[in-house]
C-alpha positions as CSV (number, residue, x, y, z in Angstrom):
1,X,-6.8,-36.1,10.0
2,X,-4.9,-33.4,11.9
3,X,-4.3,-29.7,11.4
4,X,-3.1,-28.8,7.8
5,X,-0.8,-25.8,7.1
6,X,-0.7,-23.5,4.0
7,X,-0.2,-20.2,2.2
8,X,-1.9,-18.2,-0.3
9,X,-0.3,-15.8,-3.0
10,X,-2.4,-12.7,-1.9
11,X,-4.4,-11.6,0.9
12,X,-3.3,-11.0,4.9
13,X,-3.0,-8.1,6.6
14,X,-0.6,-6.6,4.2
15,X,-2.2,-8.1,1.0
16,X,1.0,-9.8,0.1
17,X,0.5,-13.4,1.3
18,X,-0.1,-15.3,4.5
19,X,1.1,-18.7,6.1
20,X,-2.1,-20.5,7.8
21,X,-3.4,-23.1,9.8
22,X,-6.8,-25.0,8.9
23,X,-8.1,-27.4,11.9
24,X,-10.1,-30.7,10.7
25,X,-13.7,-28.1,11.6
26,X,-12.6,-25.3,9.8
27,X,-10.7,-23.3,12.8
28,X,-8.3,-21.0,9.7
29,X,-5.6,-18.8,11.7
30,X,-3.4,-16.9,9.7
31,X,0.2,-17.5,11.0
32,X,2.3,-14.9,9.3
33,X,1.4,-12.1,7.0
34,X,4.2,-10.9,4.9
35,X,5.4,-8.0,4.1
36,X,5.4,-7.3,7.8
37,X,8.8,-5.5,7.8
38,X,10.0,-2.4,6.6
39,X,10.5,-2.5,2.9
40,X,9.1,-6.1,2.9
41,X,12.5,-8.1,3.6
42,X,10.6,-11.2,5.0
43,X,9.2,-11.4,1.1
44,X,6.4,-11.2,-1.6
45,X,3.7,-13.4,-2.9
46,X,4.7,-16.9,-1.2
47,X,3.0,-19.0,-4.5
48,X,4.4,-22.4,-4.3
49,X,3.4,-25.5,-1.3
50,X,4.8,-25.4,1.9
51,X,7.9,-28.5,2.4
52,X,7.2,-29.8,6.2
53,X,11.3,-30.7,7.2
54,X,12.2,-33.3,9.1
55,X,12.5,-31.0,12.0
56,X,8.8,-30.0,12.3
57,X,9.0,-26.8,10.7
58,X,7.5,-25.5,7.5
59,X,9.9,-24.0,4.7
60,X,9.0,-22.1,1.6
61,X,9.8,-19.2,-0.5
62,X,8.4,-16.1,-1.9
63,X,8.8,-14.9,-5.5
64,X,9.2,-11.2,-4.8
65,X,10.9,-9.2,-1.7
66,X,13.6,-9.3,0.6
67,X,16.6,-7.5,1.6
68,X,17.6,-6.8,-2.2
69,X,14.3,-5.1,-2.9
70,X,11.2,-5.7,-4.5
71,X,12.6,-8.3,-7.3
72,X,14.7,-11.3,-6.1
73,X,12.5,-13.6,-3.4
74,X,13.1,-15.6,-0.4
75,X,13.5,-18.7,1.1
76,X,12.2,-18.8,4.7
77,X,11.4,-21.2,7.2
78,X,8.2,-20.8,9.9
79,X,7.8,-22.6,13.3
80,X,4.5,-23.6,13.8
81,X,3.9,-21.4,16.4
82,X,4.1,-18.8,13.4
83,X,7.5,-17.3,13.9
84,X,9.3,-16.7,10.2
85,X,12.5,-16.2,10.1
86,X,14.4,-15.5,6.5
87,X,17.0,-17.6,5.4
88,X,17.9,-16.2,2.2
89,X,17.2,-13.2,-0.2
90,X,17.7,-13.7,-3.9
91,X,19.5,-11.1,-6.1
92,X,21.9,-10.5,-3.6
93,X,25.2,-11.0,-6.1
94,X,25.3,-8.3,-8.8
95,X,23.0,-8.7,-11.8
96,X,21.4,-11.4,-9.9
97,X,23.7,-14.3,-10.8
98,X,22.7,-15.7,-7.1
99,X,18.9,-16.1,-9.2
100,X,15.9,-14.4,-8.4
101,X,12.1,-15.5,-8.0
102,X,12.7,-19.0,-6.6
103,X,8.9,-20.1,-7.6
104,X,9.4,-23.4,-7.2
105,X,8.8,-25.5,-3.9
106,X,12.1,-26.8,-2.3
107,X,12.5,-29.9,-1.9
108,X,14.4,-31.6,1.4
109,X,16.9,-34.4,0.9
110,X,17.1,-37.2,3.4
111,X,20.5,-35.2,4.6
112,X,18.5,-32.6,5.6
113,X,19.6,-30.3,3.0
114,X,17.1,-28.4,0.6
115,X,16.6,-28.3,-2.9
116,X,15.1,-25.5,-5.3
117,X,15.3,-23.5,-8.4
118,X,15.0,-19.8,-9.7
119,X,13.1,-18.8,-12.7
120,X,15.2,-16.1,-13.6
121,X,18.9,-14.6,-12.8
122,X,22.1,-16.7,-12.9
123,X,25.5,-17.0,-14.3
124,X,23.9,-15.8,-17.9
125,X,22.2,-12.5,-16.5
126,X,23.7,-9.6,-18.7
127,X,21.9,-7.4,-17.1
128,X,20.9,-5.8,-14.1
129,X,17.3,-6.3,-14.5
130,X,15.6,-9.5,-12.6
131,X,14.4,-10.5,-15.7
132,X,17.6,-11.8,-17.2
133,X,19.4,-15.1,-17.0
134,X,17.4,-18.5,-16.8
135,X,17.5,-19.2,-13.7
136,X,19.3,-21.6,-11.0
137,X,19.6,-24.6,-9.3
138,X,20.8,-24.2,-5.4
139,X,20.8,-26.2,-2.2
140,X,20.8,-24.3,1.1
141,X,21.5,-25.6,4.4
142,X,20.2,-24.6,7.4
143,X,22.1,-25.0,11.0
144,X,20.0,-25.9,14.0
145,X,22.2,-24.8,16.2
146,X,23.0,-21.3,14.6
147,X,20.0,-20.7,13.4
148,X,21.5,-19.5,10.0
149,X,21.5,-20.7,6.7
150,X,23.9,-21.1,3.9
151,X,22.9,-21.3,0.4
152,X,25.3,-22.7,-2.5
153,X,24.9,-22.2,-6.4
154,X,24.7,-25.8,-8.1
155,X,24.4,-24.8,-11.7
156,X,22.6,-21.9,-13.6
157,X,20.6,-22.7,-16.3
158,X,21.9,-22.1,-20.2
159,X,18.2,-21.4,-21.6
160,X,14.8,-21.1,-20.8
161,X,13.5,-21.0,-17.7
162,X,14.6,-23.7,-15.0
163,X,11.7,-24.3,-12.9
164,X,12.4,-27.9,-11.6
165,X,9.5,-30.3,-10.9
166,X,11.3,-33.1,-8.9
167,X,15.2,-32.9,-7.3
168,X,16.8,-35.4,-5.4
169,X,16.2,-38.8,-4.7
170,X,19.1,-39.4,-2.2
171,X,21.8,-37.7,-1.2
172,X,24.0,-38.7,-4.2
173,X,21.4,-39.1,-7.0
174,X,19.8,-36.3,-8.4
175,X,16.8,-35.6,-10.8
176,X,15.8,-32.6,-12.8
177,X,12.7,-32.0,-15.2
178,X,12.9,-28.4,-16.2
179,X,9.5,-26.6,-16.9
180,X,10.4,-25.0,-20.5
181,X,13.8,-26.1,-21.4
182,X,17.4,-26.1,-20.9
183,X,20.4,-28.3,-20.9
């Protein structure tokens, strides 16, 4: 059994979440404290398991933060060596229709692309507050060679909240169990 790698929802040295490593005798080193940046833009409160890609590195998402502000969430990835390095902040269309709080883990397809859902925002947000809408369902993609990502709206959930326990099963095939809902 090798090294494992993690995060919890509070706690580092800025109280707002850490990435770590845990060695087979207990060795814990913290990898990445958010809300390291100004205004938190690297994200809030990473609450859902870490996805190890194909690549080696660790991708995730935090419910809160980013370059929109304290509501909306990111999607990041992490080296192992601990650099982070933000792919994508949520609420970054007006009234949030891109989604916001993505509490959900992604999920990588055996293209390479990933998978993941918001629990709030989306094509039905009336409003401007995070709290509208029912959230979406969104791949993003991630370049090696750029190093940037690019993240696409699938669908955006009619009602409820769309919190999706399992995604895709191939690269054409995909399957969706909402948490509380939806069409």
């Amino acid at each position: 059994m090798g090294t494992s790698t993690g995060q919890r929802i509070f706690g580092g040295a800025n109280v707002y979440g850490t990435v770590f490593k845990i060695t087979p005798s207990g060795a814990l080193t913290t990898l990445y404290s958010f809300c390291s940046q100004t205004n938190c833009t690297d994200g809030q409160y990473p609450s859902v398991a870490l996805v190890q890609a194909i690549s080696g590195d660790f991708y995730g998402t935090t419910d809160n933060g980013g370059a929109n502000g304290y509501y909306g969430g990111t999607i990041f990835k992490i080296a192992r060596s601990g650099t982070l390095t933000t792919l994508y902040s949520f609420c970054s269309q007006t009234n949030c229709t891109d989604g916001s709080d993505p509490s959900a883990a992604l999920v990588q397809a055996t293209n390479g692309n990933f998978y993941g859902t918001t629990g709030y925002g989306g094509a039905s947000s009336s409003c401007v507050s995070f709290f509208c809408g029912y959230g979406t369902f969104f791949k993003i993609t991630s370049s090696k060679s750029s190093r940037r990502a690019s993240r696409s709206g699938l669908l955006s959930f009619a009602r409820r909240r769309g919190r999706v326990n399992q995604l895709p099963v191939s690269n054409t095939a995909t399957r969706k169990h909402t948490l509380s809902g939806g069409r």
